[in-house]
VOLO-765355 format. One line per 2 residues: number of its first residue (from 0); their letters; for each residue x, y negated, z negated of C-alpha. Coordinates in steps of 0.5 Angstrom, whole numbers. Layout:
BEGIN
NUM = A = X:Y:Z  ... $
END
This chain:
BEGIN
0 = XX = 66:-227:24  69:-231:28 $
2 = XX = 66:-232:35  73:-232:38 $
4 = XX = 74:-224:35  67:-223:37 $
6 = XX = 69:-225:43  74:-220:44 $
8 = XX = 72:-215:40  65:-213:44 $
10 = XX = 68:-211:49  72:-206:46 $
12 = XX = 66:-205:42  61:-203:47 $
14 = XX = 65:-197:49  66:-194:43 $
16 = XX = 62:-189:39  60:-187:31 $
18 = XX = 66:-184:30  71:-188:34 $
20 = XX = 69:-194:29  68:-190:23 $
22 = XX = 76:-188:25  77:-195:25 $
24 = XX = 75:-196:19  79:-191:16 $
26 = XX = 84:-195:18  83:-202:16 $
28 = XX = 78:-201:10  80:-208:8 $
30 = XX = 78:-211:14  71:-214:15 $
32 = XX = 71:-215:22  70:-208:25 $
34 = XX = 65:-206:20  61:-213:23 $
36 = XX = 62:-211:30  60:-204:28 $
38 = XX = 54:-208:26  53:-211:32 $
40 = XX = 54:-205:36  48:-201:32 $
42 = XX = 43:-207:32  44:-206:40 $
44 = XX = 43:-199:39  36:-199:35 $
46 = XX = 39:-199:28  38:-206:26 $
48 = XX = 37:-205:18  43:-201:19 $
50 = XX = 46:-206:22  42:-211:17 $
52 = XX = 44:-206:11  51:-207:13 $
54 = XX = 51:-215:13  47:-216:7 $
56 = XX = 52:-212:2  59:-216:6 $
58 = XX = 55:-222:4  54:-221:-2 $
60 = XX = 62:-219:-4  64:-226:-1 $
62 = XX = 59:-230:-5  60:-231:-12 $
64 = XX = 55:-228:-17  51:-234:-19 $
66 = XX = 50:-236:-12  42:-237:-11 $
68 = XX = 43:-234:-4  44:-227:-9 $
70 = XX = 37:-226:-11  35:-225:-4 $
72 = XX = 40:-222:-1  40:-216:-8 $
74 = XX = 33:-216:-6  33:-214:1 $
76 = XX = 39:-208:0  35:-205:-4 $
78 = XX = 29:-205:0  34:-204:6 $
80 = XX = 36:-197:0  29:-196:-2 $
82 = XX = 27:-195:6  34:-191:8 $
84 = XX = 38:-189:3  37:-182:4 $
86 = XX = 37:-182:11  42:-186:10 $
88 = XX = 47:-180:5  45:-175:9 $
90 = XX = 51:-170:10  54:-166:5 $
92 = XX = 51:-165:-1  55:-169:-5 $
94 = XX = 53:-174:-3  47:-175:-8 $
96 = XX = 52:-178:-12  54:-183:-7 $
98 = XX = 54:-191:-8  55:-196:-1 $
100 = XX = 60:-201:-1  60:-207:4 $
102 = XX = 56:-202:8  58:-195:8 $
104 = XX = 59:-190:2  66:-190:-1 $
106 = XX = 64:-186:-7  62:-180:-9 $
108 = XX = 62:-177:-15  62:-168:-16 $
110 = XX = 65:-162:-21  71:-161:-17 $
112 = XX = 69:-154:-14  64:-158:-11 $
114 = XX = 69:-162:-9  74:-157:-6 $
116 = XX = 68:-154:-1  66:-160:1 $
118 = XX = 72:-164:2  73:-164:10 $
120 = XX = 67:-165:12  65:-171:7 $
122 = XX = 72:-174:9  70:-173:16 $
124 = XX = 64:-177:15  65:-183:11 $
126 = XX = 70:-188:9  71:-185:3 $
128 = XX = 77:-189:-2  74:-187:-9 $
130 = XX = 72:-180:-13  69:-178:-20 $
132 = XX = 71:-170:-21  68:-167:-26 $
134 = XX = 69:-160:-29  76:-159:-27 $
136 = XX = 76:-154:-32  78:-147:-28 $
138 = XX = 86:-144:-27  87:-147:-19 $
140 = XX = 83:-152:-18  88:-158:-19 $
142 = XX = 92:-154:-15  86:-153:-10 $
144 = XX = 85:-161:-9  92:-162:-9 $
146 = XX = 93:-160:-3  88:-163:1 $
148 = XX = 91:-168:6  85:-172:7 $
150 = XX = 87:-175:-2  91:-180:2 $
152 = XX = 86:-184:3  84:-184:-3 $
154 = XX = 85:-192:-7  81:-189:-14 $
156 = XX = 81:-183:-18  77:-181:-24 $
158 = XX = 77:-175:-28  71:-174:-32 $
160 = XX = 73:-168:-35  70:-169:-43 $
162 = XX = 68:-162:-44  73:-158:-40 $
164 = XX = 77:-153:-41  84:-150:-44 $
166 = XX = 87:-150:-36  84:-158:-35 $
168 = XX = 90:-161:-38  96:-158:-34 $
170 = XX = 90:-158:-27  90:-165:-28 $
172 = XX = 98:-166:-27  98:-162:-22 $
174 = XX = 92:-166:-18  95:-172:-20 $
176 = XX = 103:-171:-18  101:-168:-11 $
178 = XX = 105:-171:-5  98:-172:-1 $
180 = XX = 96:-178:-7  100:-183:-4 $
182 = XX = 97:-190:-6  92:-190:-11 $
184 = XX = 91:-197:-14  86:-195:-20 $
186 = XX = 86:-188:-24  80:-187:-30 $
188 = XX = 81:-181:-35  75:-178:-39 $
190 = XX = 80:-173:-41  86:-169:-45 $
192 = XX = 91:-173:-42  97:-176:-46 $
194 = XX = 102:-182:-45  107:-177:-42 $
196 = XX = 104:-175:-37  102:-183:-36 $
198 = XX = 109:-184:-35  111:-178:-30 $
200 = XX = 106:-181:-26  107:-189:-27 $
202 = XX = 114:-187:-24  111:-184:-18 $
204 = XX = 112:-189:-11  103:-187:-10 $
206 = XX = 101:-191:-17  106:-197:-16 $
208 = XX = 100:-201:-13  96:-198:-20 $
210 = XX = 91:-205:-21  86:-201:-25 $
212 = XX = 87:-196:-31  82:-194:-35 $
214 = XX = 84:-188:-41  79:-185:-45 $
216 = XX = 85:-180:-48  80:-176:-54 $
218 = XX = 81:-178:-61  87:-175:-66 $
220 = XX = 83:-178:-72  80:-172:-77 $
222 = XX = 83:-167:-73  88:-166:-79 $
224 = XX = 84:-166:-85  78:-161:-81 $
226 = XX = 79:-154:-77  75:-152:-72 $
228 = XX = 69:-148:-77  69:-155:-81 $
230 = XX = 67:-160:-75  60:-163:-74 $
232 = XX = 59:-161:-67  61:-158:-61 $
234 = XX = 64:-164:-59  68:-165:-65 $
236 = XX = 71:-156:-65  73:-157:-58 $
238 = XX = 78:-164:-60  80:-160:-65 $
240 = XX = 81:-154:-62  85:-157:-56 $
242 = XX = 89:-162:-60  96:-162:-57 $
244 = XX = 103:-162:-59  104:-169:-57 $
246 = XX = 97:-172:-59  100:-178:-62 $
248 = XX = 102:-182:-57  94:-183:-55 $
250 = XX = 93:-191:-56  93:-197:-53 $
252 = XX = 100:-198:-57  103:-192:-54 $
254 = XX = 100:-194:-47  102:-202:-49 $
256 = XX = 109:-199:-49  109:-194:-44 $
258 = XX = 107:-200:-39  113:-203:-41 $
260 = XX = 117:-200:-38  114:-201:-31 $
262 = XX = 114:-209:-31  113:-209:-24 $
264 = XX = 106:-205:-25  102:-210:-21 $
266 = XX = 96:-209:-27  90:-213:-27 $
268 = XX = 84:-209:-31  87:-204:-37 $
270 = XX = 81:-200:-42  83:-196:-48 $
272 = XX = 78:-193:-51  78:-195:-58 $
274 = XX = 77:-187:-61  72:-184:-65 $
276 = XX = 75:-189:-72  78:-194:-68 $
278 = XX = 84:-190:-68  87:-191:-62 $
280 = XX = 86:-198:-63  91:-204:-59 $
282 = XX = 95:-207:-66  99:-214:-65 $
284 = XX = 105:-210:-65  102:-207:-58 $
286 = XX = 99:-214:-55  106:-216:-57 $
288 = XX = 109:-212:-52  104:-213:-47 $
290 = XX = 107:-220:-47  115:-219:-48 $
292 = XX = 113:-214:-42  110:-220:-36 $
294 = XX = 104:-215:-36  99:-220:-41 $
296 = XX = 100:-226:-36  97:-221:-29 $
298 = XX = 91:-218:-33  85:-221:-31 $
300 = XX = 81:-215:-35  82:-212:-43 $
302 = XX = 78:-208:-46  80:-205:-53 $
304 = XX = 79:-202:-60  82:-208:-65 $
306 = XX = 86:-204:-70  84:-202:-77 $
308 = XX = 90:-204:-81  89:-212:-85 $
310 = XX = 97:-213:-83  97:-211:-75 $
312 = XX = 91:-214:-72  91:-217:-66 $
314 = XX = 90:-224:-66  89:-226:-59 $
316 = XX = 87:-233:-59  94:-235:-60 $
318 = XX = 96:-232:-53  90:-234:-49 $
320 = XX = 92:-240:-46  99:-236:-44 $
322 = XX = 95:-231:-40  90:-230:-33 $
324 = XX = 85:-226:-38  78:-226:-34 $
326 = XX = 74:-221:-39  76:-219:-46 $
328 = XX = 72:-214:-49  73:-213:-57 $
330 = XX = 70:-205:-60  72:-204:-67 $
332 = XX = 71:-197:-71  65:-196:-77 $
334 = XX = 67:-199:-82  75:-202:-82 $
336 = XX = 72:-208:-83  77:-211:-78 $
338 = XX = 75:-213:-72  72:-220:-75 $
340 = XX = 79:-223:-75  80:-221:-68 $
342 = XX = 75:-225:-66  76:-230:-71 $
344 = XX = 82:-232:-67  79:-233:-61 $
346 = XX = 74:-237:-63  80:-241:-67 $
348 = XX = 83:-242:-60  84:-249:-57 $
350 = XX = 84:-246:-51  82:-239:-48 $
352 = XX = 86:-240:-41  81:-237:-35 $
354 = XX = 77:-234:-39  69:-232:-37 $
356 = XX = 67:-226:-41  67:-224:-47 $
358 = XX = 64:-218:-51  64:-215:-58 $
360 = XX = 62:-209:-60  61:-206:-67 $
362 = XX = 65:-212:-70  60:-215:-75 $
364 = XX = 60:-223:-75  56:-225:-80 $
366 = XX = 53:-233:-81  60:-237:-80 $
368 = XX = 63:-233:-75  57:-235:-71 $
370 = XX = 57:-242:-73  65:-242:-72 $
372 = XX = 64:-238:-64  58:-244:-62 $
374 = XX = 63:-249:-64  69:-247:-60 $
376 = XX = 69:-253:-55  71:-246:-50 $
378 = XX = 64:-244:-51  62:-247:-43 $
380 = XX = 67:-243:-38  64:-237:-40 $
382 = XX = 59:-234:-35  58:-227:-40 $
384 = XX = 57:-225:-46  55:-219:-49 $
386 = XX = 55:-218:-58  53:-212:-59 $
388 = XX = 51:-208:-66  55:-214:-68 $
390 = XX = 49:-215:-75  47:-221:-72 $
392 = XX = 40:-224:-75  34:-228:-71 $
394 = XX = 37:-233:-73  43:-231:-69 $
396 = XX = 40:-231:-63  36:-237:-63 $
398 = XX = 42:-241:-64  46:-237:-58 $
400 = XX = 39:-238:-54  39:-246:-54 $
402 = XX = 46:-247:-55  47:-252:-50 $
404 = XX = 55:-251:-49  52:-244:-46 $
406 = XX = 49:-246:-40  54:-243:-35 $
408 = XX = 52:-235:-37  49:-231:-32 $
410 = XX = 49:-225:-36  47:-224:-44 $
412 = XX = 46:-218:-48  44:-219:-54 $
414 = XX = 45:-214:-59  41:-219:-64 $
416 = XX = 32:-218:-67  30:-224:-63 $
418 = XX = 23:-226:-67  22:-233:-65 $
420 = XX = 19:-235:-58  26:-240:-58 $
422 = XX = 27:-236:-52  19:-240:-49 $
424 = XX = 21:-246:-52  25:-253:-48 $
426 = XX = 31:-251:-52  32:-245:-48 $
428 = XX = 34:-248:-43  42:-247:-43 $
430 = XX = 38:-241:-40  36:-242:-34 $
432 = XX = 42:-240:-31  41:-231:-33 $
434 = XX = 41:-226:-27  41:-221:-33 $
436 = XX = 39:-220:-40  39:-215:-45 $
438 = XX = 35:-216:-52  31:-213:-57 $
440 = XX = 25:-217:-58  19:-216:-64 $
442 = XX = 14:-222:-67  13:-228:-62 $
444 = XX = 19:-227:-58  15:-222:-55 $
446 = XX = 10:-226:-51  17:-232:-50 $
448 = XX = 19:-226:-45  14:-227:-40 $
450 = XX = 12:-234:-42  19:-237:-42 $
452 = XX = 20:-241:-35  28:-241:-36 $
454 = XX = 28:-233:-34  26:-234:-27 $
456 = XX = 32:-232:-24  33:-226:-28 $
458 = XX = 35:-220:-23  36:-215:-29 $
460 = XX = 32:-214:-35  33:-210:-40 $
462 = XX = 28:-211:-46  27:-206:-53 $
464 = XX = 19:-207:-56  15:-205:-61 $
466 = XX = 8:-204:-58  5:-206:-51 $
468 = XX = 6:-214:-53  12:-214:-49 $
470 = XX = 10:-211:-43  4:-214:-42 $
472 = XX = 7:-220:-42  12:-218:-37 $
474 = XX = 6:-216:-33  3:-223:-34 $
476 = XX = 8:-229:-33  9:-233:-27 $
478 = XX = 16:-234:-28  19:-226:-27 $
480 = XX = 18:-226:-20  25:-224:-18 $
482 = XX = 27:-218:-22  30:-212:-18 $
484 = XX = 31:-207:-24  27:-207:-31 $
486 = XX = 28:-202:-37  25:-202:-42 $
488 = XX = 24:-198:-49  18:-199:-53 $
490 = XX = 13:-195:-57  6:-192:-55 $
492 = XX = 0:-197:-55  -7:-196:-51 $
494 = XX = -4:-202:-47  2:-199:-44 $
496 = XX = -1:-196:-37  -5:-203:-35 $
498 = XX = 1:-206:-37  6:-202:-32 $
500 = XX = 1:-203:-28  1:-210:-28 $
502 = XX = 9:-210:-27  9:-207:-21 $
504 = XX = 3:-211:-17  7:-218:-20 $
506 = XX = 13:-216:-18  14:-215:-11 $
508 = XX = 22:-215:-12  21:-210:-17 $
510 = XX = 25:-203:-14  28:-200:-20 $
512 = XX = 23:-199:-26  26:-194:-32 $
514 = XX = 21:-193:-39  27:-189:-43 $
516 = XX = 26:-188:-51  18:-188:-51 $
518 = XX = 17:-182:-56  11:-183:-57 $
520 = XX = 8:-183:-50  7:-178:-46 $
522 = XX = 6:-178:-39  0:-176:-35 $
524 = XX = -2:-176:-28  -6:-183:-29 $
526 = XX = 0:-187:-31  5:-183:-27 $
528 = XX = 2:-182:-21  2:-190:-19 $
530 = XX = 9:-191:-21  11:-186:-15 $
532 = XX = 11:-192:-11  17:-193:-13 $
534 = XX = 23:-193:-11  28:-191:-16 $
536 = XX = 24:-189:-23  26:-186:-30 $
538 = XX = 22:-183:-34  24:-177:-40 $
540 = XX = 21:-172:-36  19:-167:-42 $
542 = XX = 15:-173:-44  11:-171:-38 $
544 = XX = 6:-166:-41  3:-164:-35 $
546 = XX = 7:-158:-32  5:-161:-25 $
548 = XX = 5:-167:-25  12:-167:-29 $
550 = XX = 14:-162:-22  12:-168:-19 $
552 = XX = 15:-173:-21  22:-169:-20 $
554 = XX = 20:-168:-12  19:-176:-13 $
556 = XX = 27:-176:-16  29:-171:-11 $
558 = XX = 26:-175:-6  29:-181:-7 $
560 = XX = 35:-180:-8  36:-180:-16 $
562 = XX = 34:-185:-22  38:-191:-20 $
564 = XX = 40:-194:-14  47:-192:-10 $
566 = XX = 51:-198:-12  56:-200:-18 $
568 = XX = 51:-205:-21  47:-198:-22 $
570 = XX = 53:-194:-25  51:-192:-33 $
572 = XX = 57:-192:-38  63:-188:-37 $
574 = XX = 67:-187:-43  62:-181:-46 $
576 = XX = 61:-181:-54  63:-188:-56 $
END
């Protein structure tokens, strides 16, 4: 903030009070500078880690990601959270589900009953822009929504309605076509939704300024050939239940050509969830429309299902130099074997435009894919990578760990075995660079982990172990000194508990520990009762055996607000069934 603002605006400043600024930033929510003010205002009022909070996260979105300054300032808000989040999310009690943004809650997340008791007082007491519904299954409750005047300040709806009811899809419509939705710049569906609705509501003045739409809209696949008595699960019945009239327009091609016919949407991050065989997949007849439309050059972010047919899969390579693609992230279905030639036209590509992210999920590369990928002279601009179930060997992962033309990653998940200690070796130091890794690791690349002096800015870690090997090596390095959030699965050894404890009393950072898919361990008072010094813990509460020490562990939960911490760093996968 400039001393020329501050000047003016202190004044004014001193003569307002709590809800006079939150009104203010209800009304220029863009706009920094009144929430620095307000920082100012309540340091000089004896709340100076609310005022510090507020800097830390408007810092934060200001600086680019691998700046050095964010290890730091990620430490200090979450100590800042672990300290007052509770405090911090007093009010109604949806605001168990809140996550902070530059300072102040702008997301809350409630099954829509919740939302409607709730709705004006949350809205009188935060700057909220965005909401998650869940549920909205019973006959009015869009209805209900639809009428609340405070919807139009609402940026961003999600619809998480997965399991709801025969009245979810026309509760939907009603909730999304209500003149109180005025200006809604991203919309996420996990629901029963179809393309027609998608058109009535692109045609509306409120979804003009749409940047984000991300649609999961059920899969059609299988529904033909097995009624509701054959299906495997209560999932599968009720998709076949439901399976409407028009549930043939549900994939990224219908969304492609429902897209163009609105060019001058200003879309920036499109998700189609891939269906459960792939069937809702983008074919290069659906990117073709995405280019004759203008929508391919103003995506920044593209994540579909590549189609199962030989004749019409995607070849983005050849259309990466013509677009401002950032992310691009492939999934591919079980078994259509297709998904390969996609990514092989990306790592083909001379150019790959301005992108920084790419991510394979279920497609199988094999030895040339690889080869052919860490050849790509595209290879040093990108800052993530993610190959997931993609049947890499360990050979694979050494290759992408010492590549040097990777230096430039921040963020690696690695669906890959890693075996080897390449990870400890000085080849892995293109490495150096990782604020989060995700791996499995087994043999020697489990020690690598703690010894290995390229991940001494590793923020995130996400490991997957056979054994306490892995965890006492965590334990014992020198170099994982700035980790916030370690999750780690492995099995039951005698060494587990000394090595959780050595974790925590090595790293002082640490705030969020999650221990999931331990099957073999149970948890007792000895080795829990430590760990609820920390501030967001996961464990598998029916692995607790003790019945009082597991209450216990509840009230620590409850206690501090959750397993995870309230920022959208922390947000678990949203698409359900993958």
């Amino acid at each position: 903030m400039s001393r020329e603002w501050q000047k003016h605006c202190l004044p004014w400043a001193k003569q307002m009070r709590d809800e006079s600024f939150l009104q203010a930033i209800v009304e220029r929510p863009d706009d920094d500078s009144i929430r620095l003010v307000y920082a100012d205002w309540l340091e000089e009022h004896d709340q100076p880690e609310r005022a510090e909070f507020i800097r830390v996260q408007i810092e934060r979105v200001r600086l680019p990601d691998d700046d050095p300054k964010q290890a730091a300032l990620f430490a200090r808000e979450l100590r800042l959270l672990a300290r007052h989040g509770v405090e911090w999310r007093a009010g109604p009690p949806i605001f168990a589900s809140a996550r902070f943004r530059r300072g102040f809650i702008e997301y809350v997340e409630a099954p829509a009953g919740d939302m409607i008791e709730q709705a004006e007082e949350l809205f009188r007491v935060a700057p909220v822009r965005e909401i998650c519904l869940t549920g909205m299954a019973e006959n009015g409750q869009g209805a209900a929504l639809a009428s609340r005047p405070e919807l139009a300040r609402v940026e961003s709806i999600r619809l998480n309605d997965m399991l709801g009811g025969p009245h979810e899809p026309a509760e939907t419509a009603t909730l999304l076509q209500s003149p109180n939705v005025r200006n809604i710049r991203a919309l996420t569906v996990v629901s029963n939704f179809s393309c027609g609705l998608l058109r009535q509501l692109l045609a509306r003045t409120a979804f003009s300024r749409l940047r984000s739409l991300h649609l999961n809209m059920f899969s059609r696949a299988g529904n033909v050939d097995r009624g509701a008595d054959d299906a495997e699960s209560e999932f599968e019945q009720l998709l076949v239940a439901r399976d409407p009239a028009d549930n043939s327009d549900r994939g990224a091609d219908d969304v492609a050509g429902v897209l163009a016919e609105f060019p001058q949407l200003p879309l920036e991050s499109l998700w189609v969830h891939k269906g459960r065989d792939c069937e809702n997949s983008l074919s290069m007849g659906g990117l073709q429309r995405l280019v004759d439309s203008g929508h391919w050059r103003r995506l920044r972010e593209l994540d579909v299902g590549v189609s199962p047919s030989n004749h019409q899969w995607p070849r983005f390579g050849e259309l990466l130099d013509h677009s401002n693609l950032r992310v691009l992230r492939l999934r591919e279905g079980e078994g259509t074997g297709v998904g390969a030639l996609s990514f092989l036209s990306i790592t083909d590509a001379k150019s790959w435009g301005s992108l920084e992210a790419l991510g394979a999920h279920d497609i199988f590369l094999g030895g040339d894919e690889m080869e052919q990928l860490l050849a790509n002279p595209n290879l040093g601009q990108l800052r993530r990578l993610a190959l997931v179930n993609c049947g890499l060997e360990s050979e694979d992962a050494d290759a992408i760990i010492t590549c040097p033309s990777l230096a430039g990653l921040r963020r690696l998940n690695l669906g890959a075995n890693c075996r080897s200690d390449a990870l400890a070796t000085p080849k892995a130091a293109p490495m150096a660079g990782l604020v989060e890794l995700d791996v499995s690791v087994t043999g020697r690349a489990a020690p690598a982990i703690g010894q290995s002096p390229y991940l001494r800015n590793v923020r995130i870690l996400k490991v997957r172990a056979d054994g306490a090997e892995c965890p006492r090596a965590i334990a014992a390095s020198p170099h994982l000194q700035s980790l916030t959030w370690l999750q780690m699965h492995s099995e039951e050894d005698d060494r587990v508990e000394t090595a959780i404890t050595q974790t925590l009393a090595r790293n002082p950072a640490l705030v969020n520990l999650s221990c999931v898919d331990w099957p073999d361990l149970l948890w007792g008072r000895d080795l829990l009762t430590p760990l609820f010094g920390m501030p967001w813990l996961r464990v598998d509460g029916q692995h607790i055996y003790d019945l009082e020490t597991r209450a216990e562990y509840f009230k620590h939960v409850e206690r501090t607000g959750g397993v995870l911490p309230p920022l959208d760093e922390f947000r678990e996968w949203e698409w359900g069934p993958n």
